[in-house]
N, C-alpha and C positions, 0 to 999 in steps of 0.2 A: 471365495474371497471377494468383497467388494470394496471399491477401492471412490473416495468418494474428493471429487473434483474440486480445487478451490476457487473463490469466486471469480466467474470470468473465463475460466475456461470450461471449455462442452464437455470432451469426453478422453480420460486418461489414460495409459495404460504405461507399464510397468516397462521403464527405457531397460535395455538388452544392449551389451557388447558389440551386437552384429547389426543394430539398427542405425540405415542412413534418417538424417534429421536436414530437415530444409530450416536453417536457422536466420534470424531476421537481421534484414540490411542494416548499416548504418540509418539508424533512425528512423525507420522504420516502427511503426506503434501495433502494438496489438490490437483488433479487432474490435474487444472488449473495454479498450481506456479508448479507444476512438467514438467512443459512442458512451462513456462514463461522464458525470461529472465527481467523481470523486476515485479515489483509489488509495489503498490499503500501504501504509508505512511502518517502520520498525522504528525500535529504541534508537539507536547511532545514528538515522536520517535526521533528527529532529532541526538539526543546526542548517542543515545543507538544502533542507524541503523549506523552514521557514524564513528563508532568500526569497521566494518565489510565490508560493503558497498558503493560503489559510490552512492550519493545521485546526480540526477539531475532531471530536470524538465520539464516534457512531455506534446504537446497539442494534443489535437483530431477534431480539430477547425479549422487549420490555423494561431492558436497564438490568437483567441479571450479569451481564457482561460486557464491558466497551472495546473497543479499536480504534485509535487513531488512523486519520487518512488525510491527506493534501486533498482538497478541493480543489475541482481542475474547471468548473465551470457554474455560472448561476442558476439557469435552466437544466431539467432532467434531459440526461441525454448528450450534454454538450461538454466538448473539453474544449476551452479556449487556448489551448497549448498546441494541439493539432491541426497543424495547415499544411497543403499543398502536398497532403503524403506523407507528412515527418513529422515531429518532434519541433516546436519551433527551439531554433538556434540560443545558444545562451543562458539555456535555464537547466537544472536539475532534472533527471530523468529518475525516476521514483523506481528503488530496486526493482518491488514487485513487475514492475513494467521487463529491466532490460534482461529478467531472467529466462521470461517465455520465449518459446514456449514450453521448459523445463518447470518442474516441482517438484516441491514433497510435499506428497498427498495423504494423508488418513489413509487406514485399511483395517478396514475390521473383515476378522475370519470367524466363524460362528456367532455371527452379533455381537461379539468381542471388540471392543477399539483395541486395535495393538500400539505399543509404548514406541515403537519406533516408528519413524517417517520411511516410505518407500520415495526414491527417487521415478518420476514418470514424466511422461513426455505427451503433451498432444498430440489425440492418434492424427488427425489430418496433414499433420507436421511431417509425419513421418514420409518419406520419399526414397523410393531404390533408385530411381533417374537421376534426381536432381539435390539428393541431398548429401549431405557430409560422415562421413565416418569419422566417430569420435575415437575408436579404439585401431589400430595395428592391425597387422595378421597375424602379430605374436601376443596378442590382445592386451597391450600396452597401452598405457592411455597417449594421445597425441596430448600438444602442448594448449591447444584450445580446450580442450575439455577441462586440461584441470586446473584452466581460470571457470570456469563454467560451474566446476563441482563444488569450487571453492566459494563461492559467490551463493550455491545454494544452501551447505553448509554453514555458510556466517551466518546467513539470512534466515533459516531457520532456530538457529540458537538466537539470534536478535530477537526473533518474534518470542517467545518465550519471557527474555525481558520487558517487552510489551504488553505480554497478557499479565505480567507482573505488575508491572507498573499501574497497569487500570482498575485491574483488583485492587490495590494500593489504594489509589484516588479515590475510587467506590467507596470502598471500607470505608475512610474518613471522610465521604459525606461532601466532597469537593467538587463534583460534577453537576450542571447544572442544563437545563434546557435551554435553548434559545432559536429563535428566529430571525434572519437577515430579511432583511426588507426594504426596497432601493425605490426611488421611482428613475427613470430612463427621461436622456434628456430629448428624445423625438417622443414623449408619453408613452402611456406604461406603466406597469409596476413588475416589480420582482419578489416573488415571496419563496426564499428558500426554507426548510424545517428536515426536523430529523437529526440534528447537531446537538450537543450537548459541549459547553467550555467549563473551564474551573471557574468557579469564584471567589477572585482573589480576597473577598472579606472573609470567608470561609476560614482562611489560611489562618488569621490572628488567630482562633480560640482553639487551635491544636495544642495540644499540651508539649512539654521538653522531649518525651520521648517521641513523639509521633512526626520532631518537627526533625529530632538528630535522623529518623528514622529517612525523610524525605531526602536528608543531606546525602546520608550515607549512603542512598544508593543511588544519585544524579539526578534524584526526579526533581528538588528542587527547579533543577538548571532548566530542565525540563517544561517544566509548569509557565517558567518566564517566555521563553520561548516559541510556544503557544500561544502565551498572550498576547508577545507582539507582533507571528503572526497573523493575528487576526485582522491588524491594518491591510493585511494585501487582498482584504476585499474587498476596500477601493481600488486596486490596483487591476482589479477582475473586471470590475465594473468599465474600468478604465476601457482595456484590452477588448469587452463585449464591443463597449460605445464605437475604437475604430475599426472593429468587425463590420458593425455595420454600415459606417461609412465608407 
């Protein structure tokens, strides 16, 4: 059985009733969005992520498949949301983040992908000293877990709408490349790439069914949402500039 890790974390393995788990502080960020400038978002964030966030949509493919994700910073490597140890105060914390170090990870047994997600946990996570028992000694779940199970569950079945949705936008031809590019007010430039947004002209020459088709399944709402937040990356730039001062 090999069981393969999603992006961000190192090395997984298959969470167990009996296993203690060192789980993260209040605000507390993972390792991995500490050192991101982007991170991976679901269908129902979309309202809540573009508060804060440029929302655009990444492939790893060549464009055979997209993901949305919030933009966390303009340089590789940088999340402008990450100070002093935490999560800066006030802003959305992006599921993928507050679930780790929990998943549901792939597994494929005989070079098979299997149809169902296993729930896993990062091994380094794992702690008999210092970490928490999710289940009973009558192996009952405690009450933390099954906000925990529950959160991986939605989030799971969200992403699924997700990979809907961008199959969707692909299909009809809506996504498009682009590049941010800033200059900085102590000189400098900024060149971000690797993004793709919709483009809203696009949208006119869909026919009646393609357009009832975005309706009816939210992506419209979606698509707008996106768009305006692509203004918070003045907002970033913003947030770099008093970085640096």
């Amino acid at each position: 059985m090999q069981i393969a890790p999603p992006f961000g974390y190192k090395e997984v393995v298959p969470f167990l009733k009996t296993h203690k788990v060192r789980l993260l502080a209040p605000g507390e960020v993972p390792a991995f969005a500490q050192r991101g400038n982007a991170i991976p978002i679901s269908y129902t964030e979309f309202q809540l992520v573009a508060r804060d966030y440029p929302i655009v949509f990444t492939s790893g493919d060549q464009g055979k498949t997209f993901a949305p994700v919030a933009v966390l910073g303009i340089a590789a490597g940088e999340n402008l949301f990450f100070a002093d140890g935490a999560w800066v105060r006030g802003v959305y914390v992006p599921a993928y983040a507050r679930r780790y170090p929990f998943c549901m990870a792939k597994v494929n047994l005989n070079k098979v992908e299997q149809k169902n997600r296993l729930i896993c946990v990062e091994k380094e996570y794992l702690d008999e000293g210092a970490g928490e028992t999710m289940f009973d000694v009558k192996g009952e779940p405690v009450e933390k877990w099954k906000g925990i199970e529950r959160l991986l569950s939605e989030y799971e079945a969200d992403l699924e709408r997700s990979r809907e949705m961008c199959s969707i936008l692909a299909d009809y031809g809506l996504l498009e490349p682009f590049t941010m590019q800033a200059t900085l007010d102590k000189g400098g430039g900024m060149h971000l790439t690797g993004m793709h947004r919709v483009d809203e002209k696009k949208l006119e020459p869909l026919n009646a069914a393609q357009i009832k088709n975005l309706m009816r399944k939210g992506l419209m709402a979606r698509i707008y949402l996106h768009l305006v937040s692509l203004d918070n990356f003045q907002r970033l730039l913003e947030r770099k500039a008093a970085r640096g001062a």
